[in-house]
N, C-alpha and C positions, 0 to 999 in steps of 0.2 A: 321764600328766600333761603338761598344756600345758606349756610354755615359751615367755613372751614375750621379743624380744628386738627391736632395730632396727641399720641400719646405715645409716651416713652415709657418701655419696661425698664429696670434695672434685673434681669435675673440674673442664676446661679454660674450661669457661664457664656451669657451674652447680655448686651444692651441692644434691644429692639425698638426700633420706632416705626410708628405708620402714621399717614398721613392723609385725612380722608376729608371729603365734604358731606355734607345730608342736609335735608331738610326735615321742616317741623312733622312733614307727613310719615316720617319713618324712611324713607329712600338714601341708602349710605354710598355713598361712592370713593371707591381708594385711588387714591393720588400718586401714592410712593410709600417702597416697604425697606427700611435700610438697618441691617443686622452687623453688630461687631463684635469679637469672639472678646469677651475678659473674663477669667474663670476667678469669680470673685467667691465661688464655694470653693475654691481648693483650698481658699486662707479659711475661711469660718469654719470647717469640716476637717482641717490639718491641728492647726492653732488656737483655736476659734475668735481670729479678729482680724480685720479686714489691715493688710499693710499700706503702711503712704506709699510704695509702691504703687501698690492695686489701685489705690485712690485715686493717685493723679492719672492712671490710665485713664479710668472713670471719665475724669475731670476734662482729659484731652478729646474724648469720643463723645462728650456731652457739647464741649464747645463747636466738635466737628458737626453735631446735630442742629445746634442754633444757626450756624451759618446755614445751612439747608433750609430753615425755617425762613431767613429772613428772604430769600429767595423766593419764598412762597408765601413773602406780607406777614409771616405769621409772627407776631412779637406779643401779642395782648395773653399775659398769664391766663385769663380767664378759658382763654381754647389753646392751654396747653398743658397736661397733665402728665405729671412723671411719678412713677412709683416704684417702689422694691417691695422683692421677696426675699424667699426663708432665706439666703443666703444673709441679707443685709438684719434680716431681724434678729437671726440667732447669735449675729458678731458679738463681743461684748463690747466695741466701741461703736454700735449703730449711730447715737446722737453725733460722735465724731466725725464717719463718715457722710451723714444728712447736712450736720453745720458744714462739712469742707464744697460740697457741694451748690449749697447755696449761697458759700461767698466766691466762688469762683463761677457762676455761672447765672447766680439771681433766681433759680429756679426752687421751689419748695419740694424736696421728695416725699411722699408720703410712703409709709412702709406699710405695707398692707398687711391685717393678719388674717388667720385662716378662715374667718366667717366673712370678709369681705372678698379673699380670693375665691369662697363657693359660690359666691354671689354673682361676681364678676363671669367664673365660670360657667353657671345655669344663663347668665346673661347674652353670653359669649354663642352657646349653645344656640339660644333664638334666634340668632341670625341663620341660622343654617339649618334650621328647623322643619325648610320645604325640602331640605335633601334626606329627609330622613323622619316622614310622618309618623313612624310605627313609633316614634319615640312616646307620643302621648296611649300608648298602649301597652301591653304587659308590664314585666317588671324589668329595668334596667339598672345596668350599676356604669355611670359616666366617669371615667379614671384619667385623668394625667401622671404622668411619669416623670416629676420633675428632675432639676440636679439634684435636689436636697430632699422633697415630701413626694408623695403617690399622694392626690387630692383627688378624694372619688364622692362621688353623691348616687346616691339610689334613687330611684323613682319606682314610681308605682301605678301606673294607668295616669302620668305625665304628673305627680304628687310627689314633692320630696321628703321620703321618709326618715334617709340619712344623709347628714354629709359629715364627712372628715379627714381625716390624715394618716398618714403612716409617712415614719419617718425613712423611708426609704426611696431613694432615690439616683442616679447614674452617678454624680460627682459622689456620694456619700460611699458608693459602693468601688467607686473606684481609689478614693482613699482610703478602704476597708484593706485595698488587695496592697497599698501602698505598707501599712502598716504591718502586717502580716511577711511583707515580703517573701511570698509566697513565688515557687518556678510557675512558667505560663503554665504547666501543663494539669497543676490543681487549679487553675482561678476559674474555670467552668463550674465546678462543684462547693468554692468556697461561696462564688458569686449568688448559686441557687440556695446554698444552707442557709445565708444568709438573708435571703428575700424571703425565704419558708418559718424563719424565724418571726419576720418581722409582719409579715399578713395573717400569723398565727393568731396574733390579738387584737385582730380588728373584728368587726360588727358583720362583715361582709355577710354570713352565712348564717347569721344569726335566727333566720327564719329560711328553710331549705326549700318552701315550695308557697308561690310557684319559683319554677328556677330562673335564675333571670341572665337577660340575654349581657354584653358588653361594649360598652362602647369608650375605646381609647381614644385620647387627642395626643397631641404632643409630634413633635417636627420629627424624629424616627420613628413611631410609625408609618408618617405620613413618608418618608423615604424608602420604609420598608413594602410599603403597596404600590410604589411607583416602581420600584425596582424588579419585585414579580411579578407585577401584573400589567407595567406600561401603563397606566392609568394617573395623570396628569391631580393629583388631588386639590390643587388648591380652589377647584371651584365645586367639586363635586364628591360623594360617598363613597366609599369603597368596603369591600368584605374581603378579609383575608382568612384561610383555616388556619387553627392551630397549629396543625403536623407541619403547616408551611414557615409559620414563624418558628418556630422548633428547628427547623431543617436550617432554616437561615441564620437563626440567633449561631448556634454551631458551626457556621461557614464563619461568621464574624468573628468568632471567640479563637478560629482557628487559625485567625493572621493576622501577621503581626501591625503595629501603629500604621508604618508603613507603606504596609502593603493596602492596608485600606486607604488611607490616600490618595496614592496613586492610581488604586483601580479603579475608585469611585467619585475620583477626584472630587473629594471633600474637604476642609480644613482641618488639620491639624488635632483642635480643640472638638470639633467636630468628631473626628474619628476616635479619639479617648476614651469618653465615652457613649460611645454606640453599643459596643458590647453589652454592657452594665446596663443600660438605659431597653435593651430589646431582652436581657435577664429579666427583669420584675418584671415589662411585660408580659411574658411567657407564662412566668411564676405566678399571675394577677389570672390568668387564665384557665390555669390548672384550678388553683384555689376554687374557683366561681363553677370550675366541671365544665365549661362552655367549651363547641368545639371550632365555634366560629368568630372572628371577632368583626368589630362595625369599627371602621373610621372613619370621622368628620373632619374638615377644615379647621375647626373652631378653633379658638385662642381667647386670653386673658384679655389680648390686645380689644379682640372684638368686641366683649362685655364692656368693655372701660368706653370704646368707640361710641358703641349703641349709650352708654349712660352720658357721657358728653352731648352727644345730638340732643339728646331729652332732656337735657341739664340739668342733669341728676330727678327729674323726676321719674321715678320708675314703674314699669306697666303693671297693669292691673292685675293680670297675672304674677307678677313678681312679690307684689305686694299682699296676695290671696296664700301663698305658699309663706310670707315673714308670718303672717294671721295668723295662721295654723301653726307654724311651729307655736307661737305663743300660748296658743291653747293647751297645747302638749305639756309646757312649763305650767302653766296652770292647773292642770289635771292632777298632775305630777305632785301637787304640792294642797291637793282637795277645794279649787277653788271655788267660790258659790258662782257657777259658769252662767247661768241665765243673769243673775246682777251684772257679774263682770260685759257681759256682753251689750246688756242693754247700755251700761254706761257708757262703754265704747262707744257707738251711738249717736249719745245723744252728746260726747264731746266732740264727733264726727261732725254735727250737724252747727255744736255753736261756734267751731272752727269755721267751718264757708259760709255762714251766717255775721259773724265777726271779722271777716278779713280787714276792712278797711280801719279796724280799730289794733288789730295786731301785727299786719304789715311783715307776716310771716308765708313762704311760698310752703306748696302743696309737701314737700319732705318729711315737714313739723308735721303735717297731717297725720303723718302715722308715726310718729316718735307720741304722739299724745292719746292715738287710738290701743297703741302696746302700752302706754304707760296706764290707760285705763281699765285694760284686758287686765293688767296685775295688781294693780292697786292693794288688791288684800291679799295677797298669796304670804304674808307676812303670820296672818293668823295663821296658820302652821305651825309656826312657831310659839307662837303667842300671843295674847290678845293686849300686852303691856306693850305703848308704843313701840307696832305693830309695823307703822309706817316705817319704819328703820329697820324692822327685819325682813319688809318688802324689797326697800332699797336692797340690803344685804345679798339673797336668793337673787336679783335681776342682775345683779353686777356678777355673780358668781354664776349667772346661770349659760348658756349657748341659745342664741335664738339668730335660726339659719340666716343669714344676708346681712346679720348687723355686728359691725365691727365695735371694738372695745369702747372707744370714746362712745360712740351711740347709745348705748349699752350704760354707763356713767349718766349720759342726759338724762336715759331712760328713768334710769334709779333714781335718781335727783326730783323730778316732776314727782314720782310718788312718794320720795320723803316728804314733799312741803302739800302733800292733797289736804294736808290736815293740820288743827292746831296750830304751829310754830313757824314762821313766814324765817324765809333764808336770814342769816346773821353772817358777821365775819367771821365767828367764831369756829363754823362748820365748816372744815376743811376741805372734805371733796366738792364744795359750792365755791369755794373763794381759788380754789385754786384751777377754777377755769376761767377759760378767758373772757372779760365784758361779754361779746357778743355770744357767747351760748350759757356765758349769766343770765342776761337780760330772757332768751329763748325760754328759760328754764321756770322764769319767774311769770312770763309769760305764760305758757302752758300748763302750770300747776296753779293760775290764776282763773283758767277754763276749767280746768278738770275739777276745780274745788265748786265749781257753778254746775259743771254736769251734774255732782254727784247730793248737790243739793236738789237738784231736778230730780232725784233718783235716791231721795230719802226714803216714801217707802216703801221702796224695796218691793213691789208689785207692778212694777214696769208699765204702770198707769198713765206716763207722759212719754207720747212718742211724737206728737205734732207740736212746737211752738213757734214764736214769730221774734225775734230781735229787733227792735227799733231803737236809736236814739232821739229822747222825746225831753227836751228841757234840761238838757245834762244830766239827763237819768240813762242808765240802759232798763228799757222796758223789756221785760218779757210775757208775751200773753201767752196764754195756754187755751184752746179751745176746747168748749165741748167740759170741760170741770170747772167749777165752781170754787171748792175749796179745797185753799192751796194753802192751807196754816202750816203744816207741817213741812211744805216747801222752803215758807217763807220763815219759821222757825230758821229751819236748819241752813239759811242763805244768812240768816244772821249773826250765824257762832261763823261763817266761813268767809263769808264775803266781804272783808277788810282788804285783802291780799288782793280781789281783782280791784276794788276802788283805790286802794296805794298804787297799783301796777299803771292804772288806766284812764284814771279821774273821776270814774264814773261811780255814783253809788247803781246799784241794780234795784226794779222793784219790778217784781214777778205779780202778774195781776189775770188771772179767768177771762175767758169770754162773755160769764154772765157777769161779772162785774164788772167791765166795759161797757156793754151792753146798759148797763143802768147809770152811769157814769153821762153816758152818751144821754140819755134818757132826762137828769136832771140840769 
């Protein structure tokens, strides 16, 4: 069965919508793609706050997008998603901006931040994955160019090593030249100072070999390879050389607003910054030594498209690269990595084991397989309620693809694995909302049963069974006999799943079944 659905960008100098159908098998199909220029970084990156000006533009090109929608049936919130970037996050009236929006149009914006935009982005990436095989091989650094951030991820034999930001980007750089008020004929040189400044302190080079190839996204390049090489990008790859964008970025910088307009008949906002925006390019290029660069289709839009179809569950590769970065956090911080992992595990197993008792879909799966993977990263710090310096390090830490709020739940399921059941006392628990209360108390109501499975500490229980047997949950365990130390340690914890659940728990052997059966 089809499912239609769209999503709306809010970025730094347009609002983008697309408009696509797929099915469950992964087959995405685009409907309609409708872009409108509002340079809502010129207020965050001038002033830094978005004017009722800018807003109601917003507000009139978002109601001009709903009528579109309803043209297309589309009305059910559920398949329609709207989001902002660094423009709307770094305002200092964002909530202002988010509330005027959503009483003028009923839609919720979500402002994305930068571990959900890499996410989106490596997402984004997949779809266009068959134009561009080599990506799961050497090493690459994937960049966009935005108004406001350069957002690049590295890969490594298709492994994400790094992802991050630099704040540099075409609006940023073109309110750079506005401040400075600089004659046209230095903004060539101020534009490159200041991109060589700003790539100066990133990670990019951090390890020099092997060298790694580039791959840019972003709407001027992809105008920059249509224009010299007549090659149609939106469905398929392209290579451009260096010396070529070099040659062009310098035809661009060398005429005026104008004149690119009119030659290239583009808009207005458009033309502004293209200069600046084929500047960091350039500058992203030199940095890396590469002489060639790779362009893709790809967009933010895609990522967001492909996690809509799959309704927000995400592939299994997506979720192998969140795994890993968490182990890197773990590492990082000495954890006991064979515990940690077995635990993971074995909360893995009494999640799809438990479904119809926690009424949680496959997302929580891994908000409770990372909270497991960290649980002790706390002892680093210390072995004095531990749980709380866990929390601490997980909320403070980057783990690729998950955004701040995730990140919160995260910490939350390992403050309560132990000891002290949530109170109202506990601030960052009371001050979420019911439903990712309830998740929370749920998930540290499992993981407090995993890690009784996994008292001790010899990774001795890999197989059990879940049944509810008389308003018990039973767990058998085959193949061991004695499970005292399980059933100990299930009984300093396991208040919090019977409060959460109803159920007391009794963890019981196969040979004690087996004899049970027998009398």
């Amino acid at each position: 069965m089809m499912r239609r659905i769209a999503v709306i960008e809010i970025g730094t100098t347009s609002i983008r919508m697309a408009i696509a159908e797929g099915s469950e098998e992964g087959k995405i199909r685009t409907l309609e793609k409708l872009v409108q220029s509002v340079a809502i970084g010129e207020d965050t990156y001038s002033v830094g706050r978005i004017s009722r000006q800018t807003m109601e533009t917003c507000v009139r090109v978002l109601q001009t997008y709903q009528e579109k929608l309803r043209e297309y049936r589309l009305t059910d919130p559920q398949n329609i998603r709207v989001v902002a970037t660094s423009a709307v996050r770094e305002a200092e009236n964002t909530l202002a901006f988010v509330d005027r929006m959503y009483i003028a149009t009923g839609w919720s914006v979500h402002v994305l931040d930068a571990a959900e935009i890499h996410r989106v982005i490596y997402q984004g990436i997949q779809v266009w994955r068959n134009l561009l095989p080599a990506l799961s091989q050497d090493r690459w650094v994937i960049a966009e160019v935005g108004g406001g951030n350069t957002e690049y991820l590295m890969l490594q034999h298709g492994e994400v090593e790094v992802a991050n930001a630099v704040r540099l980007g075409s609006l940023r750089l073109s309110a750079l030249l506005k401040t400075y008020d600089a004659p046209e004929a230095q903004w060539h040189s101020l534009l490159r100072s200041h991109a060589q400044r700003a790539l100066a302190g990133t990670r990019l080079l951090t390890e020099k070999s092997p060298a790694p190839k580039l791959l840019a996204l972003g709407g001027e390049m992809r105008f920059t390879v249509e224009r010299l090489k007549g090659i149609e990008t939106t469905q398929q790859s392209a290579r451009i050389e260096l010396a070529e964008l070099e040659a062009f970025t310098n035809r661009i910088l060398s005429m005026k607003v104008d004149e690119i307009v009119h030659h290239f008949h583009i808009p207005l906002p458009d033309a502004e910054i293209l200069g600046p925006a084929l500047v960091a390019n350039t500058e992203l290029a030199r940095e890396l030594n590469v002489k060639q660069i790779h362009v893709l289709p790809a967009s933010v839009r895609d990522g967001l498209t492909r996690e809509m179809i799959d309704r927000d569950v995400w592939s299994d590769e997506l979720v192998t690269q969140i795994i890993r970065s968490a182990i890197d956090v773990g590492r990082k911080f000495h954890f006991d990595e064979s515990h940690a992992v077995h635990v993971s595990r074995v909360s893995k197993t009494l999640f799809n084991q438990l479904t119809n008792l926690h009424g949680l879909d496959r997302r929580y799966e891994l908000m409770l397989v990372l909270a497991a993977l960290l649980h002790e990263i706390g002892l680093f710090i210390g072995t004095s309620a531990y749980h709380k310096h866990s929390m601490y390090l997980i909320t403070n830490s980057e783990l690729f693809g998950i955004g701040r709020k995730q990140l919160m739940l995260i910490g939350l399921i390992t403050r309560y694995h132990r000891r002290t059941s949530p109170k109202s006392s506990h601030t960052g628990f009371t001050n979420l909302e019911r439903e990712d209360r309830v998740v929370v108390i749920k998930l540290a109501a499992i993981l407090r049963v995993a890690l009784a499975l996994s008292s001790s500490r010899n990774q001795r229980i890999h197989d059990f069974e879940c049944t509810v047997d008389r308003k018990r949950l039973v767990i058998t365990v085959p193949d061991i006999s004695d499970l005292a130390m399980e059933q100990l340690a299930l009984r300093q914890v396991g208040t919090l799943f019977e409060e959460t659940f109803g159920l007391p728990i009794l963890i019981r052997g196969q040979a004690n079944l087996a004899m049970r059966r027998r009398r």
